[in-house]
C-alpha positions as CSV (number, residue, x, y, z in Angstrom):
1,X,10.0,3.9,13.1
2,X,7.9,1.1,11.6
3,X,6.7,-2.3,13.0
4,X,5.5,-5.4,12.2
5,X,4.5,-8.4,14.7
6,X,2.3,-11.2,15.6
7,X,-0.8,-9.3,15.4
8,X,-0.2,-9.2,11.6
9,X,-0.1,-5.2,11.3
10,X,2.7,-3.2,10.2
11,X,2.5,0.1,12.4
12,X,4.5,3.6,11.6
13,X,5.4,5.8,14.9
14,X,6.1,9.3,15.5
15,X,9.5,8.0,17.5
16,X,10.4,11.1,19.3
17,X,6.6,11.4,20.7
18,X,6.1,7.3,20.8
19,X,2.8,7.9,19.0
20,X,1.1,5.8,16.4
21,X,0.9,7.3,12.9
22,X,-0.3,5.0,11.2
23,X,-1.7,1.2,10.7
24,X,-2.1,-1.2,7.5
25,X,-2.6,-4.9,8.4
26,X,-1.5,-6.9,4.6
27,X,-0.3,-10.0,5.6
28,X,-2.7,-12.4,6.8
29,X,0.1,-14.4,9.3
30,X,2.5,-13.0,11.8
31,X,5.0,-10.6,10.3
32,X,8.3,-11.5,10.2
33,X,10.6,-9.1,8.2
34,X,10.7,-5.3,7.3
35,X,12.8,-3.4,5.2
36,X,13.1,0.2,4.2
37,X,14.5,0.5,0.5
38,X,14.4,4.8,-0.3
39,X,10.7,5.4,-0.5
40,X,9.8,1.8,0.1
41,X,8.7,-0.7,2.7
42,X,9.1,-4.4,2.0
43,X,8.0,-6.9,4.3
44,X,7.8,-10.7,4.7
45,X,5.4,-12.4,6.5
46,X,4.7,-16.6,7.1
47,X,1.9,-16.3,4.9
48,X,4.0,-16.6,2.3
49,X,3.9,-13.3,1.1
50,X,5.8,-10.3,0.3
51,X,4.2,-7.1,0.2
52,X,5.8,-3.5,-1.4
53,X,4.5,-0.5,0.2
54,X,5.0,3.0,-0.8
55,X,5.8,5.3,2.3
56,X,5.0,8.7,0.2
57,X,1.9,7.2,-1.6
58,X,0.7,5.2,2.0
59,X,-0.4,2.7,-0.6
60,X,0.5,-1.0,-1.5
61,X,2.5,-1.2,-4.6
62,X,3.1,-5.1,-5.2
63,X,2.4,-8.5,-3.6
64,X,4.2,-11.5,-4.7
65,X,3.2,-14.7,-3.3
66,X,5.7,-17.4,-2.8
67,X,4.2,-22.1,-2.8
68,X,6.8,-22.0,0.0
69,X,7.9,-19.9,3.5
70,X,9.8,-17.0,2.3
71,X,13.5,-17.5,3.8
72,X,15.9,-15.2,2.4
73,X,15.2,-12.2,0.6
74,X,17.9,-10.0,-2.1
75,X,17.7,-6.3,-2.7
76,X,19.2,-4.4,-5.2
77,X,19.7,-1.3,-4.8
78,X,20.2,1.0,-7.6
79,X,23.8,2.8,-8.3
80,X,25.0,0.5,-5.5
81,X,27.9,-2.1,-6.3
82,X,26.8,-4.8,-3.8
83,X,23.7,-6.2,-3.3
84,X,22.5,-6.7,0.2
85,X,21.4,-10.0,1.3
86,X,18.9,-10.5,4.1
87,X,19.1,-13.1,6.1
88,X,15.3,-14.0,7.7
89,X,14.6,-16.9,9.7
90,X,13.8,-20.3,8.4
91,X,10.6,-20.9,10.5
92,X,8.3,-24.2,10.7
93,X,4.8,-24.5,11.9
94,X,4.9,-26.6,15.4
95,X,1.8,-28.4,14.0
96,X,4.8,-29.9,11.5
């Protein structure tokens, strides 16, 4: 099981023990989307950013920095007719 939160770390668990297994803190704002593509994490975070992870590796693969919030985000998957489309929350500061 992986999360991600407020705290800004993205945090893999041993679910059948509820353990921690492991920690990475890449985004620098609250975390607000994770996905799992084959060997892959992906996840969004109001900083702007979104950040490729390797599971096998436990290393960061790619960061792509957006001017603007991140609201949607498209994966392809190979072999795969459709794409799936991720809906993520369009968020605004409350100091707007």
């Amino acid at each position: 099981m992986i999360t991600g939160g407020k705290d800004t770390s993205i945090r893999k668990w041993d679910d059948t023990k509820g353990q921690l297994i492991d920690e990475h803190s890449l985004h620098s704002s609250e975390v607000v989307h994770l996905e799992v593509i084959n060997d892959f994490l992906i996840s969004v975070g109001l900083d702007n950013k979104l950040f490729k992870f390797d599971l096998i590796k436990n290393e960061k693969v790619g960061t792509y920095k957006a001017k603007f919030l991140i609201s949607s985000i498209k994966i392809l998957v190979p072999d795969e007719t459709d794409a799936e489309v991720l809906d993520l929350p369009n968020r605004t500061s409350k100091e707007d």
